[in-house]
C-alpha positions as CSV (number, residue, x, y, z in Angstrom):
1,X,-64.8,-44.9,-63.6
2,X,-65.8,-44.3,-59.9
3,X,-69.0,-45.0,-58.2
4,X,-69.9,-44.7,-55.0
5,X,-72.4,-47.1,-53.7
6,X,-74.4,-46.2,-49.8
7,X,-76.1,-49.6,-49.4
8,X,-76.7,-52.7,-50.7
9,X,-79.0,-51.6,-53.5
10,X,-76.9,-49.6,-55.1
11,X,-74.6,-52.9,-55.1
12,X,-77.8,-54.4,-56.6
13,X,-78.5,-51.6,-59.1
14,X,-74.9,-52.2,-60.3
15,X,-75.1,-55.7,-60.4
16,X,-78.0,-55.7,-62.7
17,X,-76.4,-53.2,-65.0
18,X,-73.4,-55.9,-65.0
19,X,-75.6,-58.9,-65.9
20,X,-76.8,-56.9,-69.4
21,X,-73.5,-56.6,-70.5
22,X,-71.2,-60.1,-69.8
23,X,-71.2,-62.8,-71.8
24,X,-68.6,-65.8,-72.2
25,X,-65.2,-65.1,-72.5
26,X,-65.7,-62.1,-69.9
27,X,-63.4,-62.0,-67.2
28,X,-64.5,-60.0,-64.3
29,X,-61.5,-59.0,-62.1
30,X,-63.0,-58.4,-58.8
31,X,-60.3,-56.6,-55.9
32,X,-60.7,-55.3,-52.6
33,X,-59.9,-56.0,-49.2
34,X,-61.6,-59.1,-47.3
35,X,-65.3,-58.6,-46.3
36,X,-65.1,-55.4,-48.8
37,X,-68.1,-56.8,-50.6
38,X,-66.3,-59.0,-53.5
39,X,-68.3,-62.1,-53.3
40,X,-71.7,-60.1,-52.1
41,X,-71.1,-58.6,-55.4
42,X,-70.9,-61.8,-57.0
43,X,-74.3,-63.1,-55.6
44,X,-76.0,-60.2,-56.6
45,X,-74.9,-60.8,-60.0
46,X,-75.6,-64.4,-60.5
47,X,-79.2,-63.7,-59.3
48,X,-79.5,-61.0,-62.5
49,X,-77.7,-64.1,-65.0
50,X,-80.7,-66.5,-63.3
51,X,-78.4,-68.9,-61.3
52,X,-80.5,-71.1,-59.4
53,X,-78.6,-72.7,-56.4
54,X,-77.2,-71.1,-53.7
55,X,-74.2,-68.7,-54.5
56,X,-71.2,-69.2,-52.1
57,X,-67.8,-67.9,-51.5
58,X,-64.7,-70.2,-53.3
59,X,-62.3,-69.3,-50.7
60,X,-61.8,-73.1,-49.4
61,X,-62.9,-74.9,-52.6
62,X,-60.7,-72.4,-55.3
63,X,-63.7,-72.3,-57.7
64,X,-67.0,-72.7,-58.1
65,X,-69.3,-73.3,-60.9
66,X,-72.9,-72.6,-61.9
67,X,-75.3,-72.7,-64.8
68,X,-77.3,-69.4,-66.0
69,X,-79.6,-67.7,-68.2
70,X,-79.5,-69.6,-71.1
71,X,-77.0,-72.6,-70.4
72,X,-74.0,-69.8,-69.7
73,X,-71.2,-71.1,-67.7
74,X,-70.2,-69.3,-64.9
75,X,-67.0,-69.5,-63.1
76,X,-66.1,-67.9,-59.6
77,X,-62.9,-68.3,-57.9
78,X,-61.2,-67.0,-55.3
79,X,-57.4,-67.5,-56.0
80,X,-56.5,-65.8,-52.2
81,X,-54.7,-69.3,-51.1
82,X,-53.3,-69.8,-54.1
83,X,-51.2,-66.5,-53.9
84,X,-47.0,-67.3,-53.3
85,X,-47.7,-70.7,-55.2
86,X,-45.4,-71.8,-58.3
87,X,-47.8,-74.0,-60.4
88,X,-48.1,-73.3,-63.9
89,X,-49.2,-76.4,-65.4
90,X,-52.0,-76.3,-62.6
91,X,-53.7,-72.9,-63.7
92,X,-53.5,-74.9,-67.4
93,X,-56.3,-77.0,-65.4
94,X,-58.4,-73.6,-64.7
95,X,-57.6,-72.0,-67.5
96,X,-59.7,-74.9,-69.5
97,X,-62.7,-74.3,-67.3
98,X,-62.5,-70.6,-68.1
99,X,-63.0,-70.7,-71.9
100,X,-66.6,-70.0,-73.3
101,X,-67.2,-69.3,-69.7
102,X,-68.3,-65.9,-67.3
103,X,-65.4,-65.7,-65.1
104,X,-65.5,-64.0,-62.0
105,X,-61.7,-63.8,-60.1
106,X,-61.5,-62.7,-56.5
107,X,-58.0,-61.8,-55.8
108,X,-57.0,-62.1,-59.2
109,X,-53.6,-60.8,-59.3
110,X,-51.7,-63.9,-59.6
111,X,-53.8,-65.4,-62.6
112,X,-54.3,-62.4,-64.6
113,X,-51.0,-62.9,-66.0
114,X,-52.5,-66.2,-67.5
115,X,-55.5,-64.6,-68.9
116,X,-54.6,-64.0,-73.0
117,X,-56.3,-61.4,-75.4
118,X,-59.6,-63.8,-76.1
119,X,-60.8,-62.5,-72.5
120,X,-62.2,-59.3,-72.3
121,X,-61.1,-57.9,-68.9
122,X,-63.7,-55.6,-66.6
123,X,-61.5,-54.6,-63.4
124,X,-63.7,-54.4,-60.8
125,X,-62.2,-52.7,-56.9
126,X,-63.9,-52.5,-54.2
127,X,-63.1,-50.0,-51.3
128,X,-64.6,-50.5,-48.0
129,X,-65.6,-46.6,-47.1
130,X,-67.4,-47.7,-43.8
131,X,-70.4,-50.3,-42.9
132,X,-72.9,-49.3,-45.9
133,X,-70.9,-47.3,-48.1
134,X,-68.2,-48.8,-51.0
135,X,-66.2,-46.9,-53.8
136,X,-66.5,-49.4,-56.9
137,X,-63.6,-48.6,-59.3
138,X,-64.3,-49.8,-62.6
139,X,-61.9,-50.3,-65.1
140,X,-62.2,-52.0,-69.4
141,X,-62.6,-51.1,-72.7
142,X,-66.5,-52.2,-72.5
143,X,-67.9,-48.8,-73.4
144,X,-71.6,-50.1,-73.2
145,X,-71.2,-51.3,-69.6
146,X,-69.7,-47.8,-68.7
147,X,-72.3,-45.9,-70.6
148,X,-75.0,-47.8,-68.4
149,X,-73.1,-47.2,-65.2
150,X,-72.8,-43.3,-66.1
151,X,-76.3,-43.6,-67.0
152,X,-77.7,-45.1,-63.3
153,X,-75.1,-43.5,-61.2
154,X,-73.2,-40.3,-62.7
């Protein structure tokens, strides 16, 4: 499904529909060039789930973690750096921290290979259309999430 977004509350709008329909064991693949909106995405989203501190990119610390509505754990990482990187006893190490958990995966291309069928995937690409405007491309097998996105935007 495509959606085109003009500004930064249609991000919100989508964000919101987002936080009504992830739960633990959700992986949320999030693509798109850099400064394409991935991790202004994110914050939006962890404001819906209730997070409480200050949201902040993973690109220099891999992952972050945070607490939300009702105790969920939420994981956001940014695996850019680790791209080119032979390590598979490492991602054993992430791979903990992502069970029972909300994961959200920038650059995700080199762990989603790791990710088994107890995940449920939502592919999430972002496409930088010019300073307001962003084509969100969203891909999984969620059929409420999509009926709520048709619902807002279509």
């Amino acid at each position: 499904m495509e959606v085109v977004i003009q500004n930064l509350n249609g991000t919100d709008r989508l964000a919101k529909i987002f936080s009504q329909h992830v739960k633990p064991n959700h992986c949320i693949l999030l693509t798109g060039e850099l400064a394409a909106g991935k991790t202004t995405f994110t914050k939006q989203l962890l404001k819906y789930l209730d997070v409480q501190e200050p949201v902040t990119s993973p690109t220099f610390v891999i992952l972050n973690e945070y607490l939300g509505r009702g105790g969920l754990k939420i994981n956001h990482m940014d695996s850019y750096r680790l791209l080119g990187l032979d390590f598979t006893e490492e991602w054993d190490q992430y791979l903990d921290e992502f069970a029972d958990s909300l994961n959200i995966i920038e650059w995700p291309d080199i762990i989603a290979k790791y990710l088994d069928a107890k995940y449920e995937l939502i592919h999430l690409t972002i496409t930088f259309r010019d300073e307001e405007t962003r084509l969100f491309t969203i891909e999984t097998n969620n059929q409420a999430l999509l009926q709520a996105i048709r619902k807002e935007f279509l």
